[in-house]
Kinemage of the C-alpha trace (Angstrom):
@kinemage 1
@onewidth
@group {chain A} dominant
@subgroup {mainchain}
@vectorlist {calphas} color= white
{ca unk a 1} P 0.000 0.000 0.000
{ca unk a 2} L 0.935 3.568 -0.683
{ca unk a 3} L 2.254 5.547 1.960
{ca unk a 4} L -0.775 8.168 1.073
{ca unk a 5} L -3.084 5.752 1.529
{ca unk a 6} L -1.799 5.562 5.362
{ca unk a 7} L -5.171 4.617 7.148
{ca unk a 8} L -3.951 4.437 10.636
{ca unk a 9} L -5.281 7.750 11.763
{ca unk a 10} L -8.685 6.878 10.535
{ca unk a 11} L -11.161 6.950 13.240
{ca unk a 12} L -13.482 4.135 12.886
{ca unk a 13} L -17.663 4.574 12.831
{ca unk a 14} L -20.248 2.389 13.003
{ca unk a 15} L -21.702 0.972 9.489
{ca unk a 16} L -24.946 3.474 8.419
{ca unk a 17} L -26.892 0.480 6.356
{ca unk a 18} L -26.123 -2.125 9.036
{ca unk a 19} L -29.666 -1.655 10.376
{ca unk a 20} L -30.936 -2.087 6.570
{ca unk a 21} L -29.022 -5.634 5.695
{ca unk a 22} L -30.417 -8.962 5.058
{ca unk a 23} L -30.346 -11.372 7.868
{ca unk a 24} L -30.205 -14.925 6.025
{ca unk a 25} L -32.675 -17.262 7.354
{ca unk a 26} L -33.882 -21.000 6.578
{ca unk a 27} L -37.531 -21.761 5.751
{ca unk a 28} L -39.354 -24.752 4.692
{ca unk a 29} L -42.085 -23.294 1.672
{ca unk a 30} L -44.523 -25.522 0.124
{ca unk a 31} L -43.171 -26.410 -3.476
{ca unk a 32} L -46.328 -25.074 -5.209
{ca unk a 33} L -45.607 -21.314 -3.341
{ca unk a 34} L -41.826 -21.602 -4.640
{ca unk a 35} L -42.830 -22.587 -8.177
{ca unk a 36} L -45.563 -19.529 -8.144
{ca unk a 37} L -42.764 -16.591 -7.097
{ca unk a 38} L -39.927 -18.597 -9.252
{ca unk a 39} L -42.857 -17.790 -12.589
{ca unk a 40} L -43.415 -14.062 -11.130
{ca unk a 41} L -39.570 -13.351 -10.363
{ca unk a 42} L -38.838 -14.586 -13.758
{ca unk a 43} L -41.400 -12.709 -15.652
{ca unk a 44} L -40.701 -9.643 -13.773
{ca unk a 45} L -36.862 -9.988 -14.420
{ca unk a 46} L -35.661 -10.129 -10.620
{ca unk a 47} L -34.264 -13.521 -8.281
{ca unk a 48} L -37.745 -14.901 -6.626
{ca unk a 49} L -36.092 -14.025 -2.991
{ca unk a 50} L -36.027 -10.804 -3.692
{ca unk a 51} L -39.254 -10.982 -5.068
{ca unk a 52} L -40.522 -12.683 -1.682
{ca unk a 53} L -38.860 -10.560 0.364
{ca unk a 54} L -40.662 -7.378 -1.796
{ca unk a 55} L -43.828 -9.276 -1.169
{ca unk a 56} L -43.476 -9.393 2.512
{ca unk a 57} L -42.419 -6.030 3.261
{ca unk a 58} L -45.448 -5.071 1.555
{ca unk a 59} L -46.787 -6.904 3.907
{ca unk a 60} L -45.198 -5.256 6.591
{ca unk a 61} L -45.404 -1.929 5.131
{ca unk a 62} L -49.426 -2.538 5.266
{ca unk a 63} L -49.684 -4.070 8.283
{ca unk a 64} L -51.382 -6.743 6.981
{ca unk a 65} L -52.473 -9.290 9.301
{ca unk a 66} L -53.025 -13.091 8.350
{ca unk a 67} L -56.753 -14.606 9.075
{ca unk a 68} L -56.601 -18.162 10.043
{ca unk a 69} L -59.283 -20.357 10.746
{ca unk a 70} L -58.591 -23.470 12.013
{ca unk a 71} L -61.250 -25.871 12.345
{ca unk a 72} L -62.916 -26.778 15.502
{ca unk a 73} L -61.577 -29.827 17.257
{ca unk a 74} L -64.742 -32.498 17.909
């Protein structure tokens, strides 16, 4: 390294976008829901992660909440 380029009396700061980066996570998806964003990612030009993780920050973005009904036990 150049002697210019002397970076030793840099004063370190925290990363701005750490807050904003991907944490990578496992999940098991039905193969019919993978198939359906692998069609949309590919028509729309984008990997289908990305495309799920658009999806669900819509989600988040609308607060949607998910309605389950489970049925009764007899």
């Amino acid at each position: 390294m150049k002697a210019e380029y002397d970076l030793s009396n840099m004063k370190s700061r925290r990363n701005p976008y750490a807050s904003k980066l991907k944490k990578p996570v496992t999940m098991r998806l039905s193969e019919d829901v993978v198939v359906y964003f692998k069609d949309m990612a590919a028509n729309a030009g984008v990997p289908y992660q990305s495309l799920i993780n658009l999806y669900l920050r819509d989600c988040v973005t609308q607060h949607r909440q998910v309605q389950i009904a489970w049925p009764a036990k007899s």
